[in-house]
Steps between C-alpha positions, in 0.01 A plus 500: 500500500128522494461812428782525282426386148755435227364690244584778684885375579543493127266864451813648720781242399440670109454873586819479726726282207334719233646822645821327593506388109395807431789710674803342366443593152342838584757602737762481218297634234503784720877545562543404160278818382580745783886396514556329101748261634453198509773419726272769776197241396656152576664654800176634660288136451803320655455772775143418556594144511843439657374584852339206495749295659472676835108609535363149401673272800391745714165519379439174503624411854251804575165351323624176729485632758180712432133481688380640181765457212202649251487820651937533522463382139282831387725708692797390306286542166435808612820605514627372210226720275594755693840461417431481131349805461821660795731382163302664212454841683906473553553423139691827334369731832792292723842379423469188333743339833187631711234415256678132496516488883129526553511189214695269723323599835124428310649220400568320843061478486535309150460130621182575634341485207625137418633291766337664769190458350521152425602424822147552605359226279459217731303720747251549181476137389402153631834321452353228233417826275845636568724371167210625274434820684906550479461460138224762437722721759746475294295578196499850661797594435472407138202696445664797667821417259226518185284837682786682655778579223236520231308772767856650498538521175181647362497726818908615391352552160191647496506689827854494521721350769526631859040453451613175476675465841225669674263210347754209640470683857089523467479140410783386802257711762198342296596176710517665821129333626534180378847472732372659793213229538744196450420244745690542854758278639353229709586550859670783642803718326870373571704753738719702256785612660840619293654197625250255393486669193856440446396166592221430248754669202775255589245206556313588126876519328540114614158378414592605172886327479394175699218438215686387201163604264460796661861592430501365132164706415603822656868519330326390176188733544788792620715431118204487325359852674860654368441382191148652439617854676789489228210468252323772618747765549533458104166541415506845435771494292373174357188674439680806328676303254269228370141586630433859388551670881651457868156453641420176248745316602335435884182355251742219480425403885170534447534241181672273757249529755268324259692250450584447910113526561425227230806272607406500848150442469553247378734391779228559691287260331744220539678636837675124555579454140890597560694544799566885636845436501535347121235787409770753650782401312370479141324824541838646512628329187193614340551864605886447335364429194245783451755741661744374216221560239484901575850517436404515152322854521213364212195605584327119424764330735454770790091409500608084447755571776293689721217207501803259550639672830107533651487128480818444656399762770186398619484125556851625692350695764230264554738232590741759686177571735398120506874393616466822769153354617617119527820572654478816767424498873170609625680733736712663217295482203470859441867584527607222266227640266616878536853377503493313185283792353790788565760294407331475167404812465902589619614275210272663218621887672901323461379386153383820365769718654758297295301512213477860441871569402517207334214585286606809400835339385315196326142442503537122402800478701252575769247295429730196429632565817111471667514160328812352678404634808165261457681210408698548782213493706389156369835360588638673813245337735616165395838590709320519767589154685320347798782501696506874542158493585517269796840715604273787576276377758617626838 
């Protein structure tokens, strides 16, 4: 920790998130130029993103276990630019069934990037700097949500759109030092046999269900990642129709990011002001109602609506990460972190991948649809009683 410094956790935290930003919208600018179906285009960002669900648990029970979790985490980003740059050269050279293989195995490297990454935080920080230091980490992935899709977009345009995959991989293996040199665990690495493995998987699943706010936030933070993958698997149709071209309608996540890296500054500023878990729930009412907005298709609403979603967005992952924080195990921090993170990123692949017909069929069917699925997420966590909780400890 004394060597490490936090500007440099951040310096790596952006250039990883950027690219990762960066790649979603690229990625199906690409199939959407190469292939011109936008079906082929949702389908190959929920294939990047739906694998997920297995490679973060077991990522996470890895970085536990790790010596030197920094140096496992740069492999993994490694990999995963790697992987981006496997799916462009497959893009009309392969079968699109190949091309969306290589999608779904890059993918299992994708929580990395997020919940991996913040895992590492307390090693960083003193633990009286941590709530403010979670804030600014969360920050991160607002100013990759403003850099990366605009990056994508002017890249798609100007340069046109497989440069602009290659640019999300440079930026992911940008962040390669500043992993490496994360701090080490303290003490020696934890034996990690299959079995024990097994062991820290099952043991990570429970920490989860026996915490009632861990529980609540991740099936919120899950909806709410649906609904925004919904959102984006329009946006090139959105774009199409109201905004002039395909690629202007990812500007729109850039014109949330603003608003996310405003609203959670300020967060920031007052980091006790609300509590995580309130901050959770209205985030996703507040997403509803700008997801609702772009129904309309007009091209005032779509900017008014865009703001609108960033500043349900932000202050939402803050409070996701501060719940994480308060509430995991030393011992299985990382897993709960990478677990949480592919079981968004899982939601917003399931999310765009139902989309995509259902844009083609109805655009503001589609989008309408992106708004119930949010204020679902407000409301289905609320189901969640304690009773069920205290039913899962062994």
């Amino acid at each position: 920790m004394r060597r490490y410094h936090y500007p440099c956790y951040l310096a790596g935290a952006l250039a990883a998130r950027t690219g990762d930003e960066m790649s979603g919208p690229a990625l199906m600018l690409a199939a959407f130029a190469l292939a011109g179906s936008p079906v082929d285009a949702s389908s190959l960002l929920a294939g990047v993103t739906v694998s997920a669900a297995v490679g973060g648990p077991l990522l996470g029970a890895l970085l536990d276990r790790a010596r030197r979790p920094g140096r496992l985490l740069a492999g993994a980003l490694l990999l995963y630019a790697v992987g981006l740059v496997a799916v462009l050269v497959g893009l009309g050279r392969l079968p699109f069934a190949l091309t969306l293989l290589t999608a779904v195995a890059a993918g299992l490297l994708g929580p990395a990037l997020s919940g991996g990454w913040t895992a590492q935080l307390p090693r960083v920080v003193p633990g009286d700097r941590l709530p403010r230091a979670n804030a600014l980490d969360a920050m991160t992935f607002g100013a990759a949500g403003l850099a990366g899709p605009a990056l994508a977009g002017v890249a798609a345009a100007e340069l046109g759109a497989p440069v602009a995959v290659v640019v999300a991989a440079a930026l992911v293996a940008l962040a390669l030092p500043a992993a490496w040199r994360l701090p080490n665990r303290p003490g020696g690495a934890r034996r990690a046999g299959p079995a024990s493995v097994l062991g820290d998987l099952a043991a990570g699943a429970r920490a989860v269900a026996v915490s009632r706010p861990l529980a609540r936030a991740t099936l919120g933070s899950v909806v709410c990642c649906a609904a925004q993958g919904m959102l984006t698997a329009c946006l090139p149709l959105l774009g199409a129709h109201a905004l002039g071209g395909p690629a202007q309608g990812a500007m729109l996540l850039s014109v949330a990011a603003v608003a996310a890296l405003a609203a959670t500054a300020v967060l920031a500023r007052f980091p006790h002001s609300v509590t995580p878990d309130t901050v959770i729930r209205a985030g996703a009412l507040v997403q509803a109602a700008a997801l609702a907005l772009t129904a309309s298709g007009r091209p005032a609403l779509l900017l008014a609506a865009a703001l609108l979603l960033g500043c349900g967005e932000g202050p939402q992952l803050a409070a996701l990460f501060a719940v994480r924080h308060r509430e995991a195990p030393e011992h299985l921090r990382g897993q709960i972190f990478t677990t949480g993170a592919s079981l968004k990123i899982t939601g917003f692949a399931l999310g765009a991948a139902a989309a995509g017909p259902v844009a083609v069929w109805s655009l503001p069917g589609a989008l309408l649809l992106a708004a119930g699925t949010a204020v679902l997420a407000a409301l289905a966590p609320l189901a969640i009683p304690p009773a069920v909780a205290r039913a899962a400890h062994p």
